[in-house]
C-alpha positions as CSV (number, residue, x, y, z in Angstrom):
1,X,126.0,112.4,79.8
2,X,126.7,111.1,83.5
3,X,124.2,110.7,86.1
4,X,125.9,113.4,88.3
5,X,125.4,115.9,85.2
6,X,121.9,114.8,84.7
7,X,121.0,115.3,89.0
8,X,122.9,118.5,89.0
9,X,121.2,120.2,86.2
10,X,117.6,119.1,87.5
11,X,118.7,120.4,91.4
12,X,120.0,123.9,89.7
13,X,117.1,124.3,87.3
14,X,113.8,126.1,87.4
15,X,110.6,124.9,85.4
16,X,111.0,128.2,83.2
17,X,113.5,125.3,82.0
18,X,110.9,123.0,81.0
19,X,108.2,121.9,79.2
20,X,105.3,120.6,80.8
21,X,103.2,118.1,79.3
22,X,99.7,116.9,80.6
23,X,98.9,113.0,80.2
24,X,95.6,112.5,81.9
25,X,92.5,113.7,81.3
26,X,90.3,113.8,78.4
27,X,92.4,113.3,75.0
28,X,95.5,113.9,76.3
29,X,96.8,110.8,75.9
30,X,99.7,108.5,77.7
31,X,103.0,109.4,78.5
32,X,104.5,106.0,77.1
33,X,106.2,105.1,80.0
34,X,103.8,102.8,81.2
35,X,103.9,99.7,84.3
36,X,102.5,96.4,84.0
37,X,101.0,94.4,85.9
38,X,99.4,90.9,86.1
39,X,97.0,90.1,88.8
40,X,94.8,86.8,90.0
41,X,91.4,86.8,91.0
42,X,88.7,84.8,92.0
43,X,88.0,82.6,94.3
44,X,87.8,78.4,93.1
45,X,88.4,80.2,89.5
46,X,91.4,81.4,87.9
47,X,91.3,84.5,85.7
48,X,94.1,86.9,84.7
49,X,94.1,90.2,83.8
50,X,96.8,92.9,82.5
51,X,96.5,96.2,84.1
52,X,98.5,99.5,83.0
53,X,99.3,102.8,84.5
54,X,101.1,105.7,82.7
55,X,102.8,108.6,84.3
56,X,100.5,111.3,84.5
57,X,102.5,114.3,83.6
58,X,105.8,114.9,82.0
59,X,109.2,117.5,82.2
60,X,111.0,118.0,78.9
61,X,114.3,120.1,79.6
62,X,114.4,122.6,77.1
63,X,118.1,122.7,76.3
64,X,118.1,119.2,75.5
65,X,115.2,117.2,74.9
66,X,117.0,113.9,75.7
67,X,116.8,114.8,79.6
68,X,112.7,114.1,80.4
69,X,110.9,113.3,84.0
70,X,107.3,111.5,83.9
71,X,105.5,111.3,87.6
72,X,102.2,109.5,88.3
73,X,102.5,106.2,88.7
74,X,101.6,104.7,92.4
75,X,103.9,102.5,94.0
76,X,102.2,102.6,97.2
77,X,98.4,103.1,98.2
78,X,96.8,104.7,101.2
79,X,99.9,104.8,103.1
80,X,99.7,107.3,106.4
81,X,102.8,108.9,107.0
82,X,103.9,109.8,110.6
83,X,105.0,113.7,109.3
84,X,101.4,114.3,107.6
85,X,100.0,116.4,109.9
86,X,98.2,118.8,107.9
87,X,94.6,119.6,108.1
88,X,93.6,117.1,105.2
89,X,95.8,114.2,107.0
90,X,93.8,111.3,105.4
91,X,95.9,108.7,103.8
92,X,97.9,109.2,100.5
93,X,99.5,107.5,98.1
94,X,102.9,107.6,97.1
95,X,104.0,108.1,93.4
96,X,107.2,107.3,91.1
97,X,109.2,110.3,90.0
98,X,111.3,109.3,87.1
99,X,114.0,110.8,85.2
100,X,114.8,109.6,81.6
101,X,117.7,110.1,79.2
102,X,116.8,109.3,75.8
103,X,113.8,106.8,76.7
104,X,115.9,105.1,79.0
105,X,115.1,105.8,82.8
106,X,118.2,106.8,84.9
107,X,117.1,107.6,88.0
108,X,114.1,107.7,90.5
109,X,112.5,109.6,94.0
110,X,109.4,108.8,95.9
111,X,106.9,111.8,95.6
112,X,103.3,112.0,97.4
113,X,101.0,114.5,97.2
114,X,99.5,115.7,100.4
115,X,96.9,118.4,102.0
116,X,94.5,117.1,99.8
117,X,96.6,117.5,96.9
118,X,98.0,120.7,97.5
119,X,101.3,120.6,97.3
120,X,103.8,117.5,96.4
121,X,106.4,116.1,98.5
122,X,109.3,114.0,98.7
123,X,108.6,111.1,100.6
124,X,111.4,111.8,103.5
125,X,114.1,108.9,104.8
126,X,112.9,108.0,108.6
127,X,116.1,108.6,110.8
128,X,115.4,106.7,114.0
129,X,117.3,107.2,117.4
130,X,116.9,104.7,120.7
131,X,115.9,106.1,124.2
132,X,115.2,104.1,127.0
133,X,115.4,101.7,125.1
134,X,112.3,102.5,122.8
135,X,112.6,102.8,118.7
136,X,111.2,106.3,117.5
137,X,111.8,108.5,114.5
138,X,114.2,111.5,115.5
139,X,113.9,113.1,112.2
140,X,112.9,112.6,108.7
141,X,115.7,113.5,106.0
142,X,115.4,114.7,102.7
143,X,118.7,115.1,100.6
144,X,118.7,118.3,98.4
145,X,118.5,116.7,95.1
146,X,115.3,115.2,96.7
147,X,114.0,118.1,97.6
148,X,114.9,120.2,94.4
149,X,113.2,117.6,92.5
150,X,110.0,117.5,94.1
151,X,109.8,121.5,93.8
152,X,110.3,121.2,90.0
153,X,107.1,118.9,89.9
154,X,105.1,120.2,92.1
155,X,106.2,123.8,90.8
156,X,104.9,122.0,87.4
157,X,101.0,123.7,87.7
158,X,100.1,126.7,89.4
159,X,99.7,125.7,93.2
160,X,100.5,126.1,97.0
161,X,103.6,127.5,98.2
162,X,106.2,124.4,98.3
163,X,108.7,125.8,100.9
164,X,105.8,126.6,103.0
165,X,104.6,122.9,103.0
166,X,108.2,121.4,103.1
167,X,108.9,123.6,106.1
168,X,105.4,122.7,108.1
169,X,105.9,118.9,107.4
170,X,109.1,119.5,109.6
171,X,111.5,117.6,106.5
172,X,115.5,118.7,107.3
173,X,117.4,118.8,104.2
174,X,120.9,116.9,103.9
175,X,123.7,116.9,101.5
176,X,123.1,114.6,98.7
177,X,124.5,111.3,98.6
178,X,126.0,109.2,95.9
C-alpha cells in the first residue's frame, strides 16, 4: 500500500467506515502505541523515572484492518493559540494524530481540542505576511487531508458540529501537499 493510497482513503472516508475503539477510562485498557519518556528530578539528588502515555482512542478501517489511527498523546501543553477565540479560550493542549499500517506508523497531524473540549481541530500552519515592516499572521492554513482527518476523529463520538467550529476558528483550507 502507498502513503498517497493510505491519505486518500482516510480524506474520502466517513467514520460509518470505522471502528472506534475507546482506550481510557475504567478497564478499557491501552491502545499499545505508547511514548516514553525519561525525566530528572530533584534538586542536589538524582532520581529517574519512566513515564508512559498511550493514545486514547483508536480508528480501525473496516475494509482492511491493517489501516488504524490512535490520537491522545500530548506533544504540547497549555499552548494558547492566536485563532482560539472561542468562549472557553483557556489554554489547550495539542495532541498526536497517528495513522498506522500494520503496527507500523506512517504518517502524522497535530490535533487539539478546543471550546472546552467541544470539538477537535487541526492545529493550522501560521502563514505570515510583512507590513510596515511588522511580522503578523495573515492567515492560518489547513490542507484538506488535515482537515478531513481531524473531522474523522472528532466525528469519532457524538459531539459539536465540526464545520461549524472549523469555519468560526477562521482556518482556510488548501490543497494538500506532498
Amino acid at each position: 500500500m502507498r502513503l498517497e493510497d493510505i491519505r486518500k482513503i482516510i480524506e474520502e472516508s466517513t467514520n460509518a467506515d470505522w471502528s472506534h475503539i475507546t482506550c481510557w477510562g475504567a478497564g478499557s485498557g491501552p491502545t499499545f502505541h505508547d511514548r516514553w519518556e525519561i525525566t530528572q528530578t530533584g534538586g542536589d539528588q538524582y532520581k529517574w523515572s519512566l513515564d508512559i502515555d498511550s493514545h486514547s482512542n483508536t480508528l480501525v478501517y473496516r475494509e482492511n484492518v491493517a489501516l488504524t489511527i490512535s490520537w491522545g498523546i500530548v506533544a504540547a501543553k497549555d499552548v494558547t493559540p492566536g485563532w482560539n477565540t472561542f468562549i472557553d479560550d483557556s489554554p489547550v493542549d495539542y495532541q498526536l494524530g497517528d495513522v498506522f499500517w500494520n503496527g507500523v506508523l506512517v504518517d502524522r497531524y497535530s490535533l487539539t481540542s478546543v471550546d472546552g473540549g467541544r470539538v477537535m481541530l487541526p492545529v493550522p500552519k501560521p502563514v505570515y505576511e510583512e507590513t510596515d515592516g511588522k511580522t503578523s499572521v495573515a492567515r492560518y492554513e489547513v490542507t484538506r487531508r488535515h482537515r478531513a482527518f481531524a473531522r474523522l476523529v472528532h466525528n469519532a463520538e457524538p459531539a459539536e458540529d465540526f464545520d461549524q467550529y472549523y469555519d468560526r476558528a477562521g482556518f482556510v483550507t488548501v490543497d494538500n501537499r506532498p
